[in-house]
PAZAPA-4460 file (N, C-alpha, C; in steps of 0.05 Angstrom, whole numbers, plus 32768, in hexadecimal, padded with zeros to 4 digits):
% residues 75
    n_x    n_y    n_z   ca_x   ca_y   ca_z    c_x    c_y    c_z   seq   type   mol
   8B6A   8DDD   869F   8B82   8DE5   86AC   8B7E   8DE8   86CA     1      X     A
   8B68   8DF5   86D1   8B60   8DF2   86F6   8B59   8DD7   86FF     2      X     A
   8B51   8DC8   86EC   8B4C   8DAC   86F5   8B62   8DA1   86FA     3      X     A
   8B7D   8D9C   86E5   8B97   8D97   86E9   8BA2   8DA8   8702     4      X     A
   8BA1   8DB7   8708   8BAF   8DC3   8722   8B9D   8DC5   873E     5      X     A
   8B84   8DBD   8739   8B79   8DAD   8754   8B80   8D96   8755     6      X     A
   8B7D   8D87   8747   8B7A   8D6A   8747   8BA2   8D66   8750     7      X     A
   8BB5   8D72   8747   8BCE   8D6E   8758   8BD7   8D7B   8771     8      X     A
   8BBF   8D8C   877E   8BBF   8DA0   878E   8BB8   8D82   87A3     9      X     A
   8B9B   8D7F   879D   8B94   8D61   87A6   8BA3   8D49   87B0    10      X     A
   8BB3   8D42   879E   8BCF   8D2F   879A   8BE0   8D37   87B2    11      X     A
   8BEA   8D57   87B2   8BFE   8D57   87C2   8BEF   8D51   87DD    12      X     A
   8BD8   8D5C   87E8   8BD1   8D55   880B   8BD0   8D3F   8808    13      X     A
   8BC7   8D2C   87F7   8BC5   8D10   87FB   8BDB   8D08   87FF    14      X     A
   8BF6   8D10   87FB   8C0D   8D08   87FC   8C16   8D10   8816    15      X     A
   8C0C   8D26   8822   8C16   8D34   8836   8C03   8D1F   8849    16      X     A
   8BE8   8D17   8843   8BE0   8D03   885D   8BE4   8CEE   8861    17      X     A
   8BEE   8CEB   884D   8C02   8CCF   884B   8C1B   8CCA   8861    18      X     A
   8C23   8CE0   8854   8C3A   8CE2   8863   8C38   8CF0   887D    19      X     A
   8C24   8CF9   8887   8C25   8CF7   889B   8C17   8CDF   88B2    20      X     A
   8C0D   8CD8   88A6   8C00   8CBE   88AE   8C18   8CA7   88B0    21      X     A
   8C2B   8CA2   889F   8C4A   8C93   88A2   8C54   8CA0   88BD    22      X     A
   8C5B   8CBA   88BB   8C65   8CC3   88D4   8C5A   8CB8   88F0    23      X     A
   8C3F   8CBD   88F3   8C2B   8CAE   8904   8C2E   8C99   8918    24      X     A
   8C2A   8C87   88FB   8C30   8C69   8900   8C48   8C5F   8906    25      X     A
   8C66   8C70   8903   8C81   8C71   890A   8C80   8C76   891E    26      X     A
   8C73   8C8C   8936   8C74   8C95   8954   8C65   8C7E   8958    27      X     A
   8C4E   8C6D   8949   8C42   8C63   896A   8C4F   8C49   895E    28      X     A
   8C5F   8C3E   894B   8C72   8C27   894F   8C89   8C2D   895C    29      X     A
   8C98   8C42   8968   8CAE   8C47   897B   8CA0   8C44   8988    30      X     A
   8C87   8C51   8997   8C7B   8C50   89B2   8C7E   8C36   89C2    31      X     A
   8C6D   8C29   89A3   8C63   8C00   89B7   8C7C   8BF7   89B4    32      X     A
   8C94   8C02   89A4   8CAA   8BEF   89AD   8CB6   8BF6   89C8    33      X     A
   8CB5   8C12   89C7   8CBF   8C1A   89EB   8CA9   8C06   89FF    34      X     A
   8C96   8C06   89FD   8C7E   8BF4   8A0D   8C85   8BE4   8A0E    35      X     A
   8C8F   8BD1   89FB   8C9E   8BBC   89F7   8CB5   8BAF   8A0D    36      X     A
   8CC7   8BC1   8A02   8CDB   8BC9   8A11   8CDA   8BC1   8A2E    37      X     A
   8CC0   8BDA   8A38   8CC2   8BE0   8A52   8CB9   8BC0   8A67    38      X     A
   8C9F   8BB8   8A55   8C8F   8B9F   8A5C   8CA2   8B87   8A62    39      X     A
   8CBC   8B7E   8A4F   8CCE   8B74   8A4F   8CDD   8B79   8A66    40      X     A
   8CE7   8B90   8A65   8CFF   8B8F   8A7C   8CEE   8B84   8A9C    41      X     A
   8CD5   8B8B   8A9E   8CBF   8B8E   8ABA   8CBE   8B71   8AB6    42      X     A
   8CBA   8B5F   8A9E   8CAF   8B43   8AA7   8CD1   8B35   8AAE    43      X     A
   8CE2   8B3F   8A9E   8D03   8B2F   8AA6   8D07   8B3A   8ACD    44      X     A
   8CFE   8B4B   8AD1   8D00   8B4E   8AED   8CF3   8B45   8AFD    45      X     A
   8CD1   8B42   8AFB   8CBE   8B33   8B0B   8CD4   8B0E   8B06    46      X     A
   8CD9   8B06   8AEC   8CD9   8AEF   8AED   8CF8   8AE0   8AFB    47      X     A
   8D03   8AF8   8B0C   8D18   8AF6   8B13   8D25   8AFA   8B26    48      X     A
   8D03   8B02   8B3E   8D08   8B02   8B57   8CE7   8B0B   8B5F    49      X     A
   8CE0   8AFC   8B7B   8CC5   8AF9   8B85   8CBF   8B19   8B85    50      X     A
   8C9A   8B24   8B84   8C90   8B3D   8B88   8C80   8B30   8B9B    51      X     A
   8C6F   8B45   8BAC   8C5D   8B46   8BBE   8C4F   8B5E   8BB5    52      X     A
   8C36   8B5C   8BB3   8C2E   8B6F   8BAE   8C14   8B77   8BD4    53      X     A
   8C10   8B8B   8BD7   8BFF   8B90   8BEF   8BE9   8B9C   8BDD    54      X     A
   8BD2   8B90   8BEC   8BB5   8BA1   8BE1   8BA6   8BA6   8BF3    55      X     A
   8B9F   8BBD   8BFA   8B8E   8BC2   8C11   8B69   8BBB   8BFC    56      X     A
   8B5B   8BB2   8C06   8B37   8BB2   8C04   8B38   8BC1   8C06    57      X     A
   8B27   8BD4   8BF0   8B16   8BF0   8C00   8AFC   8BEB   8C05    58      X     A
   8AEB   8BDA   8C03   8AD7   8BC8   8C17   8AD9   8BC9   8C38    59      X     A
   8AED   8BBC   8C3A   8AEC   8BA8   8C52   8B08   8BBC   8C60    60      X     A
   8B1B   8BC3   8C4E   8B35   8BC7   8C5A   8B4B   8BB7   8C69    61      X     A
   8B47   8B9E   8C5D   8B56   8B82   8C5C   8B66   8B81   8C55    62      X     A
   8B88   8B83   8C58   8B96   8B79   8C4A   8B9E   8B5D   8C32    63      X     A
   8B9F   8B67   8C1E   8B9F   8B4F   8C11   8BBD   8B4F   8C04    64      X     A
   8BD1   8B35   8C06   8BEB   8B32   8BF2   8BE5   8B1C   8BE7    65      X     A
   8BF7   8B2B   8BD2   8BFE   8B13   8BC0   8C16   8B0F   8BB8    66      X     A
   8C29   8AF8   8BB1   8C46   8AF3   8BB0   8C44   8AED   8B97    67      X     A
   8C4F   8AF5   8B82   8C62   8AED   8B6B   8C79   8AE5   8B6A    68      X     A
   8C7B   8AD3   8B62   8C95   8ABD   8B5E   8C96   8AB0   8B45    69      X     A
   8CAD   8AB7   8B3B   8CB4   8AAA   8B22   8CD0   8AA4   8B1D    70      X     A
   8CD4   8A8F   8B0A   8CEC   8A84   8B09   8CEE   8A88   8AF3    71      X     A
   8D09   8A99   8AE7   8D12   8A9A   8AC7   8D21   8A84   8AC3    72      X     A
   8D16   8A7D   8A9F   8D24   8A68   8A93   8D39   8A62   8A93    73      X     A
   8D4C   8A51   8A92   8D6C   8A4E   8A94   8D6F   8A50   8A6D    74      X     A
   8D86   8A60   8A6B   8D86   8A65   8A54   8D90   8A7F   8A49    75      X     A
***
């Protein structure tokens, strides 16, 4: 009889890590879809008008740019 009521005592946390482990894996698939999301809207904007980016060397203290330019697909 104590073996029957460990052994479902057992059952239920396994169910409970289960399920919390679903929960889990539900936050960090909203997460990467917001990442998603965000990566998307940043590349539809780079590809939709020139960036410049400025880099100073911390070596030398050189200015360095760089221009991004991209053309979005027609479509």
């Amino acid at each position: 009889m104590a073996k029957k009521k460990e052994s479902s005592l057992v059952g239920r946390e396994e169910a409970l890590d289960i399920e919390h482990i679903r929960r889990r894996l539900d936050m960090l698939d909203q997460r990467l879809d917001n990442i998603d999301s965000v990566v998307t809207a940043l590349v539809e904007r780079v590809m939709s008008q020139p960036i410049t980016l400025n880099i100073t060397c911390p070596n030398c203290g050189t200015n360095i740019e760089f221009a991004i330019i991209g053309k979005e697909k027609p479509g």
